[in-house]
Structures are given as C-alpha cells and as structure tokens.
C-alpha positions as MATLAB code, in Angstrom:
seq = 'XXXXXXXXXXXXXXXXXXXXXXXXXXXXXXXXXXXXXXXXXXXXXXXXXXXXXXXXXXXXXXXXXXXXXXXXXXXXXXXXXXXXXXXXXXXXXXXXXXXXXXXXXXXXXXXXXXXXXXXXXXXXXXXXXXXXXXXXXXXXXXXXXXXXXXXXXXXXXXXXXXXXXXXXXXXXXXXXXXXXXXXXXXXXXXXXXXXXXXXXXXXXXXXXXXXXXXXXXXXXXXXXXXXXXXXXXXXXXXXXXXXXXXXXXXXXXXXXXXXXXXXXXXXXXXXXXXXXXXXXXXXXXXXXXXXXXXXXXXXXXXXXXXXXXXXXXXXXXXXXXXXXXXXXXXXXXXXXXXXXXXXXXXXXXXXXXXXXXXX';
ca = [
      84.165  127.390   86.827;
      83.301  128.200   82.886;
      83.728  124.138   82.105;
      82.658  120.318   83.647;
      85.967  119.081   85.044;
      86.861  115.294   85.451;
      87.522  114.926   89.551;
      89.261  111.594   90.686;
      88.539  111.979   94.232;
      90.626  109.386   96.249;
      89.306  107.848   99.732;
      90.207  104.789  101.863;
      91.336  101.750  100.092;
      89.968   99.941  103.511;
      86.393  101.522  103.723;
      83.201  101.914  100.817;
      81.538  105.207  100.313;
      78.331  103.969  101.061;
      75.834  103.447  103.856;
      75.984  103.420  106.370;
      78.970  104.982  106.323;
      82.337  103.575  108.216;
      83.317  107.025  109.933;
      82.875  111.339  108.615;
      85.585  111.064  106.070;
      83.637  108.089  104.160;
      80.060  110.862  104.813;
      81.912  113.842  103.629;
      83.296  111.741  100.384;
      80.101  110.658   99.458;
      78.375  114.110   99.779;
      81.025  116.009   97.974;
      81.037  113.415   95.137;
      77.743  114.227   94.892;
      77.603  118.045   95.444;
      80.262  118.171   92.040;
      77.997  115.531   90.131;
      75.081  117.665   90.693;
      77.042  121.004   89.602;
      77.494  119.001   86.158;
      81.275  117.770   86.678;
      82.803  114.009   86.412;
      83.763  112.411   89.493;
      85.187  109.014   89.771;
      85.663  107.484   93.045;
      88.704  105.579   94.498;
      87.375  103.460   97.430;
      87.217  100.145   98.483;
      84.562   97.623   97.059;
      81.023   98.398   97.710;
      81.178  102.328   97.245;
      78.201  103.598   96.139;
      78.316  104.538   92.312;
      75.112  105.839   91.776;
      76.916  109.609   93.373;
      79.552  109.434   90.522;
      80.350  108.702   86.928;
      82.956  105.880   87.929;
      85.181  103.738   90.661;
      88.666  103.352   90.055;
      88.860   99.482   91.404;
      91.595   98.881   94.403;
      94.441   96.879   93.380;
      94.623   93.739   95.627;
      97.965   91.114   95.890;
      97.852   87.986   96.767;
     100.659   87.087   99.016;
     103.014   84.623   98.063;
     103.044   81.751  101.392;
     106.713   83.067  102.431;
     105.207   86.436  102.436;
     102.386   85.605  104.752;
     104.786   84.372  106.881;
     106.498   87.679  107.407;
     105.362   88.638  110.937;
     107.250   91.979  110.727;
     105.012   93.676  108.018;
     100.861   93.577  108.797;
      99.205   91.938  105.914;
      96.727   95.518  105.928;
     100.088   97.920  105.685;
     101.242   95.926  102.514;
      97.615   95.941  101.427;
      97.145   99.812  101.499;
     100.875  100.188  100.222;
      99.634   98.181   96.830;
      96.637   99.714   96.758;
      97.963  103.029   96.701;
     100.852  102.572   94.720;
      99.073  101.197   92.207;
      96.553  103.917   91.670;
      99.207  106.756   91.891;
     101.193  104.555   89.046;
      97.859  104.496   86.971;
      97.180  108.150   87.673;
     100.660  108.867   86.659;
     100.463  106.587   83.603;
      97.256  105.378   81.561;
      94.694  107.264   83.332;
      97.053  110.468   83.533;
      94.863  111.986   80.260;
      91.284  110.587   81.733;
      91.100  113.435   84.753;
      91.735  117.123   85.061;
      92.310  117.015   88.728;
      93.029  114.571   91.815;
      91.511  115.128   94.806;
      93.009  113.244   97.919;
      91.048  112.823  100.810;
      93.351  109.285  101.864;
      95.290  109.021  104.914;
      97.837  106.967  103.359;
     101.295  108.967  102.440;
     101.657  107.595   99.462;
      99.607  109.924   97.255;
     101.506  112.789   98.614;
     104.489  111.540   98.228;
     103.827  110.273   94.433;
     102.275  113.237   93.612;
     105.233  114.824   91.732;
     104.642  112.558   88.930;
     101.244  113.285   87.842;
     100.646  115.224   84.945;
      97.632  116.760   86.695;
      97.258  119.074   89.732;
      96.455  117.229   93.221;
      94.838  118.658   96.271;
      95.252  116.937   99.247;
      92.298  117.405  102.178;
      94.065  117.453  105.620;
      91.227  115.739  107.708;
      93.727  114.890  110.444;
      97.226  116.538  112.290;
     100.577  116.106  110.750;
     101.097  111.939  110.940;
     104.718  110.949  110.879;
     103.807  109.046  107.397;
     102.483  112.045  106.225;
     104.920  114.333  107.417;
     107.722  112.381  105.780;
     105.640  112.354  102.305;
     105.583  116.086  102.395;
     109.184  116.468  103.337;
     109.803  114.056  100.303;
     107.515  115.395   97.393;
     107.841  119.018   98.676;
     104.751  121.349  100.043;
     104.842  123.075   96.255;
     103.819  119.470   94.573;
     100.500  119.437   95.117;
      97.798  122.185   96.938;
      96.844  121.476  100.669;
      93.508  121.995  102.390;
      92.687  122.212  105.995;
      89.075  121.053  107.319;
      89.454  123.632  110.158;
      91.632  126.470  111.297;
      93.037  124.141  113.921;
      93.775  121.645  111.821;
      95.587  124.331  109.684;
      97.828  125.451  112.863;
      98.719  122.068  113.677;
     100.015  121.673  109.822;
     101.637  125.153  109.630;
     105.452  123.697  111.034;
     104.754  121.250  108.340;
     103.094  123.259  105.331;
     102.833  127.181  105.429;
      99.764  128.905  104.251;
      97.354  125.804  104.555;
      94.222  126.745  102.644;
      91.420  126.059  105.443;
      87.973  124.994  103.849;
      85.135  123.922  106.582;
      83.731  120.656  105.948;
      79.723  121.355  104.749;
      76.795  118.602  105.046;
      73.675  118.782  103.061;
      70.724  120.737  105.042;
      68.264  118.701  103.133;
      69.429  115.306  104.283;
      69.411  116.965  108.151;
      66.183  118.294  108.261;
      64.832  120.122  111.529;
      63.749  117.803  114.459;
      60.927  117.916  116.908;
      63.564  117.417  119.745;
      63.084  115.188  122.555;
      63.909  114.580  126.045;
      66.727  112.189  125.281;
      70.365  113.224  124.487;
      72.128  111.549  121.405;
      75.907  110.332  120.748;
      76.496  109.360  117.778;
      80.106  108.474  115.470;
      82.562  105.763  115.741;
      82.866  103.715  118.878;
      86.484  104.231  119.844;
      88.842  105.441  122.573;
      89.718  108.571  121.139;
      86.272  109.696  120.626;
      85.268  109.517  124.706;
      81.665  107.632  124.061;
      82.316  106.327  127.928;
      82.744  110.048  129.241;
      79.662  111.180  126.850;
      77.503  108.136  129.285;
      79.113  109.431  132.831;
      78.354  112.754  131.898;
      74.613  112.075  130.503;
      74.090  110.481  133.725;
      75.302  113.360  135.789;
      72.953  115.395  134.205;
      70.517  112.302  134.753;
      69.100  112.479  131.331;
      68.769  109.302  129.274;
      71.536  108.643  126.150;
      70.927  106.734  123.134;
      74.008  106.151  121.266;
      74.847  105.266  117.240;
      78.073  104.479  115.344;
      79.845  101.441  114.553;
      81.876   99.661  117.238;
      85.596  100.319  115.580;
      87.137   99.211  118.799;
      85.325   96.270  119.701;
      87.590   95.264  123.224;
      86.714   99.118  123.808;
      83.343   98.042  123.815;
      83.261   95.721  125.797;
      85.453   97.014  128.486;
      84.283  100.609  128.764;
      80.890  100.673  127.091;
      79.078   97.436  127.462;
      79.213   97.692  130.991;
      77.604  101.104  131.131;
      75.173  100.364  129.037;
      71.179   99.927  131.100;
      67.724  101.558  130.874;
      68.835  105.319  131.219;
      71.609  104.396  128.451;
      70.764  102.262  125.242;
      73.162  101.366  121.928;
      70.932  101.265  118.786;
      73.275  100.277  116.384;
      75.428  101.317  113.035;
      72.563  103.440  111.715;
      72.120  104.652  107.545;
      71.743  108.164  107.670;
      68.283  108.181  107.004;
      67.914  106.210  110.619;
      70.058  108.450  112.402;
      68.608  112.109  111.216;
      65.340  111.269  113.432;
      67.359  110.293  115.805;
      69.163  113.313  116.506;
      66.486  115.542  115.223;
      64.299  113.895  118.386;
      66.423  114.663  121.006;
      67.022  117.497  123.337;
      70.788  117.413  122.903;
      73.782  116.129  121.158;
      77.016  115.164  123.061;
      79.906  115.119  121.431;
      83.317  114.319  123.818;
      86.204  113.589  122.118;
      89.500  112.774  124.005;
      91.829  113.991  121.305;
      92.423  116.975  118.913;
      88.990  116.701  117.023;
      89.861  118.259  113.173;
      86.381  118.793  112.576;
      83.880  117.518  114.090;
      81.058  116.336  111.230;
      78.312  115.106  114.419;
      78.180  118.515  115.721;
      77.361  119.991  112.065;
      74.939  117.214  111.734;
      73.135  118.003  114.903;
      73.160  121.741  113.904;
      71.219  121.039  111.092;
      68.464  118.994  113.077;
      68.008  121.839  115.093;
      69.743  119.737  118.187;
      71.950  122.296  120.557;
      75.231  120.829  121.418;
      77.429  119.817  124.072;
      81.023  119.244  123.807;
      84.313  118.979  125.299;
      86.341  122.342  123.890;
      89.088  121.007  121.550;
      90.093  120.947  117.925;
      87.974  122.611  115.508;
      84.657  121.956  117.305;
      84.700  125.402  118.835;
      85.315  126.880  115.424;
      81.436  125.441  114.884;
      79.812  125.632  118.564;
      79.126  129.507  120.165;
      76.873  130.322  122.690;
      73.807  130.673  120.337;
      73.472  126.653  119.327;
      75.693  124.964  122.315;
      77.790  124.891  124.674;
      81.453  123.885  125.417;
      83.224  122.299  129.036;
      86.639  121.795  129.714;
      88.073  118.752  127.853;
      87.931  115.424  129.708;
      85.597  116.345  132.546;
      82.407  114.317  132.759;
      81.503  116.924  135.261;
      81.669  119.659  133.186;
      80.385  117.920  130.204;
      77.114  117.567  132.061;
      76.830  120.788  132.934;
      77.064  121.915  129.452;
      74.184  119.356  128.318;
      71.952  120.390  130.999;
      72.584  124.326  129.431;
      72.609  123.318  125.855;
      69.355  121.641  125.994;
      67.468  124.680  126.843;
      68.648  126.386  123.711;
      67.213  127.289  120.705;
      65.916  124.503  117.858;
      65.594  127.459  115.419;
      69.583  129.206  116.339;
      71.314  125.988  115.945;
      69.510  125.316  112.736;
      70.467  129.080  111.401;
      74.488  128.187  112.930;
      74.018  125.134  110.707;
      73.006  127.748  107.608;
      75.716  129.946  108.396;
      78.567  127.848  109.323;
      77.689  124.071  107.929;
      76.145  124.326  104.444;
      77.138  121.705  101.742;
      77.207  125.046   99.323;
      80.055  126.953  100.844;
      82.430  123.968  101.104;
      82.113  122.664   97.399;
      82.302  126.350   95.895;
      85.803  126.282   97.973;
      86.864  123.368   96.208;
      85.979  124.004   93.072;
      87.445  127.618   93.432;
      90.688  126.050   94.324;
      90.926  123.680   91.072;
      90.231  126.598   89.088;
      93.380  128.124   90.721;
      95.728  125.156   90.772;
      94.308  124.422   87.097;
      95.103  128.055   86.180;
      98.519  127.654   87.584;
      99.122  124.708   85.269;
      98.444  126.529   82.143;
      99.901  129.680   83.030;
];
C-alpha cells in the first residue's frame, strides 16, 4: 500500500468498541482499527455510543428515531429491529451521499443486511467480513445487491464453505489478535472459560466436563442470556467452579495466562473462535469441542479436540491438553494468530478492490 487510505469500518449499531468488550467481533474491531491507525491510515468507526475513539481518527454517530406513540404501539415490529433498520439505513444513505468523498473504502464487519444490500450505491468499494454462516437476512441482501457489488471475506475456511452456495470464491482471512496484549502466562492448576454467556456457546457443558476431569473452572464473559444463567449456570456454580465477572482485557490475560487450560465448547458452528487464539497467545493449551473453524487453529502441538457435545469427551481432552506445551501453543499463536498477517490481508485486498475501481 504506496498511500494512507481513509477506512470507515462499520460494527454493531447495538454494541461500543470499547472495554470490556460485548463479544469477539466488538475485540477484533477495536484491534484492527488500531492495527490500520498504527500503519499510518484513517479509520473512522461506526458503532454505537461509547466506542472507544482514542484507536481511530473518528465515529460516525448512530442515527436514533424516536417513535411516534402509534408506532410504539405496533407489537408486530421489535422496537430494536426498527432501531438497527434506521441506524443502518441512515449510514449507508450518508455513505452513499455526503460522506461518499470523505473515505476511500468501507469496511463492514455488521451483521445487519442492510449494508450489503445498499452497497450498490456507494461510490466507494465495500468489503464485507463474514464473521458468521449465511443468515436468511443476509442471504437475501446478497441475492439482492449481487455477490459482484462489494468484496467478501471469510474469518475461516469453514466459514468460507458454509458461504460458497451463497458467494463463490469467498476470500478467507484468519482473524489475528495482538501477541503483545496476550503475553505468555505462568499457567496454573485451574482451567479457564471465558466469552459470552449464552446457549450456543455450551459454558454449562465446559462446567460438567471440568468437573469430570475434577479440575477447578473459573469462568469470564458477560451474561448475554441472563434466564440462561440462571437456569443452567447459576446452579452449577460452587467452590470447584467460580464466575468472576465481565472482565477488560487487561483482567482477563492473567487470567488465562494462569491457568493450566482453556475450554472452549461451543454447541454450534463456531466461525472462528477468537478465545482459543487468545489462549494460544498466553501460552494456555486448549480444549475444545471439534466444530467450525476452531480446528483450523487447534493441532496436536497446542490442544486438543473431542467430539462435539460430549462433556465426556471434553474432559478427556482437558485432562490431555493440560500437559502440553506453554512454549508450542505460544509458537501456534505466532504462526497461526498474529495481528500482522490478518491486517496485511486486508489491506492487500483494498489495494485490489481499489485497483479494480480505477482500472
């Protein structure tokens, strides 16, 4: 890249980039913002109120209506749908209007399908970053706008398969987390779970299996789900099993970096998998159910993988993985995991998309 480009990067219009951070698309927003700013380009972030500012030049604000009283009392429309549809609309409109001269290039991290869609109409190239399978929302914005409108990224190679009947040729680019802010650990005897407190993410199987292996668990994350919580987690909580909270990431790297293992047990189609790159980097081998991307992370050098859904196997696999090497999950973390490799992806597929425009 020969000159400092002007990046709108767009993320949730529900959740700040900032700290701690609301789930690993908010974490890997706020790093890459900060990656490009570092490499001497212009990033301005669209997120909701309270994202941090002091990783980019600028925040685009979110657009918020005020409901007329007849509106409100439209029980067949959520009040948060019609709040992410303005939100969204409006920022495409501005991107496609006033602000269409301020950037070189949009990139769209947002879950919403109303960038895609809109994305026709900008007079600047859009990527999109697929952090999640083909959504029927976003599925019908692509069949709208067209695959050719704007350039697609995967954040794994399964996340590119699952988009392929969708999208052909998915560019796949790994999602990367700085080494520096996940230094190397002591370890521990403890095993850590840490991410977003929610079904889909198996915190209740990551405590049965922790206990099979009778080792103690300390979990972290926000509670997302809070009647999952309290049904499913609460109850399971005791001595041998302790929640410490929505941690910065400043908390939670000595947290991970002192423990023997990480368990990481989702109950779904994991894209990526941001906890198990984290725990790489502290030097903390990990255990975790085989699906998604995760195994395109985890080998046999820093972890080890059990059969999706099985407590019992799960705790097999932490009892293995916690005998493994501090220093070979720190090196897959070098290899595989580095901040570096993901932004020189990125910014080696604006060049191409900018090329494109001016060819």
């Amino acid at each position: 890249m020969t000159r400092p480009l002007r990046i709108a990067l767009l993320g949730s219009s529900n959740f700040p980039i900032a700290e701690p951070f609301a789930g690993g698309m908010e974490a890997h927003i706020w790093l890459l913002a900060r990656a490009l700013t570092e490499r001497g380009h212009s990033v301005t972030l669209f997120a909701a109120e309270g994202s941090s500012v002091d990783v980019a030049q600028g925040v685009i604000d979110v657009a918020r209506l005020e409901l007329s009283e007849i509106s409100k009392a439209d029980i067949t429309t959520p009040a948060r749908a019609v709040s992410e549809h303005h939100a969204y609309l409006s920022v495409m409109l501005d991107l496609a209007g006033e602000l269409g001269t301020h950037f070189d290039v949009v990139h769209n991290h947002s879950l919403h399908y109303l960038p895609i869609a809109m994305s026709p109409a900008l007079p600047m190239p859009m990527l999109t970053t697929l952090h999640t399978p083909p959504f029927a929302w976003l599925e019908s914005a692509v069949a709208i706008s067209g695959s050719s409108s704007c350039e697609f990224a995967a954040v794994s190679e399964h996340a590119a398969q699952q988009w392929d009947p969708v999208i052909s040729g998915v560019n796949v680019v790994l999602n990367g987390i700085s080494l520096e802010r996940w230094p190397v650990g002591p370890g521990g005897d403890r095993a850590v779970w840490s991410g977003r407190i929610v079904p889909e993410k198996g915190t209740h199987l990551a405590i049965d299996a922790a206990r099979i292996a009778g080792i103690d668990l300390v979990l972290a994350g926000p509670i997302s789900d809070t009647d999952y919580f309290d049904k499913e987690i609460a109850p399971r909580l005791g001595s041998d099993v302790t929640y410490t909270g929505h941690l910065s990431q400043d908390e939670l790297a000595p947290l991970v970096g002192g423990s023997s293992v990480a368990i990481v047990s989702p109950v779904w189609e994991e894209p990526y998998g941001l906890v198990v790159a984290e725990a790489l980097a502290c030097g903390t081998p990990v255990a975790a159910f085989s699906r998604g991307g995760i195994p395109e992370i985890v080998d046999l050098s820093c972890g080890r993988l059990a059969r999706p859904d099985s407590a019992e196997h799960l705790a097999v696999a932490i009892t293995e993985a916690a005998g493994l090497s501090r220093r070979d999950a720190r090196r897959r973390a070098e290899t595989v995991c580095a901040d570096s490799r993901m932004v020189e992806s990125y910014l080696g597929l604006y060049e191409s998309m900018l090329a494109g425009v001016s060819a």
